[in-house]
C-alpha positions, 0 to 999 in steps of 0.5 A, a space after each residue: 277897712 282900717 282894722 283890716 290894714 293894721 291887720 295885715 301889717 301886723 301880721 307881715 312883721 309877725 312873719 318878718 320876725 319869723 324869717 330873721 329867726 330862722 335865719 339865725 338858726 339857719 346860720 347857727 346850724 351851718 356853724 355848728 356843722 363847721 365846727 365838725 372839724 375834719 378826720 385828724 384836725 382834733 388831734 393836731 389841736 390836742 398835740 400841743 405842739 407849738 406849730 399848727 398847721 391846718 393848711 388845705 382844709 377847706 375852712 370857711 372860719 378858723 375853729 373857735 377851739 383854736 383860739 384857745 391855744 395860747 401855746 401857739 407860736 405858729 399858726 398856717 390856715 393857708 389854702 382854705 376859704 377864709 374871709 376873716 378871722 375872728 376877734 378872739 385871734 388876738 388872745 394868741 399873743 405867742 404867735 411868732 408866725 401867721 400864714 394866711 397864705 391862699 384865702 379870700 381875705 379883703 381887709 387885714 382883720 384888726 385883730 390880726 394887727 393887736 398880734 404884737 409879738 408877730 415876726 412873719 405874716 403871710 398874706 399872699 394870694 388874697 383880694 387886698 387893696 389896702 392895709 389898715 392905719 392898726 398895722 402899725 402896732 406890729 412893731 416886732 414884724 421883720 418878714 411880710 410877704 403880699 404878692 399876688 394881690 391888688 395893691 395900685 399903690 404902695 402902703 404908707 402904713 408900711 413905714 411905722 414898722 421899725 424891724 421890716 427886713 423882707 418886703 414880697 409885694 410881687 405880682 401886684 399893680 404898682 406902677 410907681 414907688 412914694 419918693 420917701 421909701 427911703 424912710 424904710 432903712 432896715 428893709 433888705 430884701 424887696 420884690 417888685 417883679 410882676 408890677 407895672 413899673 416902666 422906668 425904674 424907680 429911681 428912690 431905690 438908688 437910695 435904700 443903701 441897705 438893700 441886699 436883693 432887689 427883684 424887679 423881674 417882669 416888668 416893663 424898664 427898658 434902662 436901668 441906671 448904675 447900680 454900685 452906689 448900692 454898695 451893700 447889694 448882693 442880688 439884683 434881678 432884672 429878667 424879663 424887662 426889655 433890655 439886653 445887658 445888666 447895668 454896672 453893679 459892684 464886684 460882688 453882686 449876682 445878677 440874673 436876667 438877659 446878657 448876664 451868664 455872658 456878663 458873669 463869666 467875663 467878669 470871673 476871668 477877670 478875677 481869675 487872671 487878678 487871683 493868679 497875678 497876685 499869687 505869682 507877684 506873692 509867690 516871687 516876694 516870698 522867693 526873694 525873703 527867702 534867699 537874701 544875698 550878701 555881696 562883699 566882705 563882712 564888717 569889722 565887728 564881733 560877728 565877722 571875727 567869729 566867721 574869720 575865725 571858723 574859716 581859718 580853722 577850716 583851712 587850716 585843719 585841711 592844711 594839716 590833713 594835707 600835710 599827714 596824708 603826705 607823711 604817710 606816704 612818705 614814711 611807707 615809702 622810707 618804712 616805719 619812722 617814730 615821730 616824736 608826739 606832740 601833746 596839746 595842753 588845750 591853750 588856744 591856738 593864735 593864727 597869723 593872719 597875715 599868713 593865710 590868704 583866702 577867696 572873698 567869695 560871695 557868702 549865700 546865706 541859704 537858711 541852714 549855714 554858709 555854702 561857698 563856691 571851691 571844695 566841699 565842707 560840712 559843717 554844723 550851723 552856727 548862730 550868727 548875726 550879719 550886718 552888711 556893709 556900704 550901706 547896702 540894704 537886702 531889697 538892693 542885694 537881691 536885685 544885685 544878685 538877679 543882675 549877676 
């Protein structure tokens, strides 16, 4: 009876070992059918190009040819069946950018985490909960996008990565952010929409460097003021139970309920700022233009230079006065010889005591003097004007629009 026993346990192993064999062979066929890769893949794979994108593919695992192309720098597999990816991934030290977009995925595999030289990885639309402690050694990583999975908490992980700039956590179930999160200095652009949150999480008043924040479809009925954060530039609030943005600096676009009405007030304030400004620029600039000069010049070089000019002005209408009368008065008594005058060139002395002329106001216009009386043309002459009394040209325009 016992040989009989020991038989039958024999022979119930024997047939244990059969089965796992031919587990193993079961599963080493159903590899090497997967290994069969779809019409055009074998092309991409032998292109070298750089970018590999087998997206929509249907693959349960990535290729094992694929890890062999260390010429890679970007690699999508989204939109297939993945579960994990296997260790051998880490030998594409190249890669810059991995899309994992649209999978099974449960747990980041570590060896996606020994990828050091990766910038963006995408992991929407998976099965994560967690991240591993491994995350950290993504030291290069600047652009990480996790909506659409199931995160009830934030990933402290996320604080050993120094160059994290864009952070997509939308469409996940936090209710609450860690009161540290400010330890994430570089970040500057963070999506939270579609989560839980009923208040708003008031350590973001503290990410200086934020410049879009997205908190749609949430459940904040109050948001606090927003212009502390002096370098936001997007803030997005729809769909939260509230009818008006909060206050927010100058430049930054809001986008929710009330907000075209808050833009467009906002922009005619601007606008009425913007044409005020101009006139009170345009009105400045006028008056530099046309400055005024009241009186009678000093006594100094310059002034004996402009007397000078205008008594020869004058006196040179006083002579052509005086030949146009001579004229006259030699066709009325017929041809008389003058005797003729030769000037020698010496210069000619006036009597200033003799010539009386207006002090009219002197409207200095940019291309020479102009004065109220007769009309003369004259060249443009390079002076220099001081004025007088201690009159400054802010008080002399002011006089001028008086008068």
């Amino acid at each position: 009876m016992g040989n009989s026993s020991r038989k039958g346990e024999g022979e119930e192993e024997e047939e244990e070992g059969k089965d796992g064999e031919e587990a193993e062979v079961t599963e080493k066929k159903k590899e090497e059918v997967e290994e069969v890769l779809p019409l055009g893949v074998e092309e991409l794979l032998e292109s070298g190009d750089p970018v590999l994108d087998l997206s929509n593919f249907k693959f349960k695992r990535v290729p094992s040819c694929v890890c062999r192309l260390l010429h890679l720098e970007k690699l999508y597999v989204c939109e297939n069946r993945l579960r994990t990816l296997p260790d051998s991934i880490s030998e594409l030290q190249g890669l810059r950018t991995l899309a994992l977009d649209f999978n099974k995925i449960e747990d980041v595999p570590v060896a996606v985490c020994q990828l050091t030289n990766l910038t963006r990885l995408y992991l929407g639309n998976n099965r994560l909960m967690t991240l591993p402690p491994e995350l950290r050694n993504l030291r290069s990583l600047r652009s990480l996008w996790m909506e659409n999975n199931y995160f009830q908490r934030f990933p402290r992980e996320l604080y050993d990565l120094p160059r994290l700039k864009s952070l997509q956590m939308g469409n996940n179930q936090l209710k609450t952010l860690p009161s540290d999160l400010q330890r994430m200095g570089t970040l500057r652009g963070l999506w939270l929409y579609g989560n839980r949150f009923d208040t708003f999480p008031k350590v973001l008043l503290c990410m200086k460097g934020l410049e879009i924040l997205d908190l749609d479809r949430n459940k904040i009925s109050e948001f606090p003021s927003l212009k502390r954060l002096q370098a936001l530039r997007l803030f997005s609030y729809d769909h939260n139970p509230v009818k008006a943005p909060p206050k927010v600096g100058e430049e930054v676009l809001v986008v929710g309920e009330g907000a075209a009405e808050f833009l467009a007030v906002r922009e005619a304030r601007k606008e009425r700022q913007q044409k005020a400004a101009e006139k009170e620029a345009e009105e400045l600039t006028v008056a530099a233009e046309e400055p005024v000069i009241h009186g009678i010049l000093k006594n100094s070089s310059s002034k004996q230079a402009t007397e000078e000019a205008a008594v020869t002005i004058e006196d040179a209408d006083i002579k052509e006065e005086e030949s146009l009368v001579e004229e006259e008065e030699e066709e009325e008594e017929g041809d008389v010889e003058l005797p003729v005058t030769e000037y020698d060139g010496a210069e000619l002395e006036y009597d200033e005591e003799g010539v009386e002329y207006e002090t009219e106001e002197l409207i200095y216009g940019g291309e020479g003097f102009e004065y109220e009386g007769e009309e003369l043309d004259y060249e443009r002459a390079q002076w220099d004007y001081e004025y007088g009394d201690g009159e400054q040209l802010e008080d002399t325009g002011r006089n001028n629009e008086e008068a």
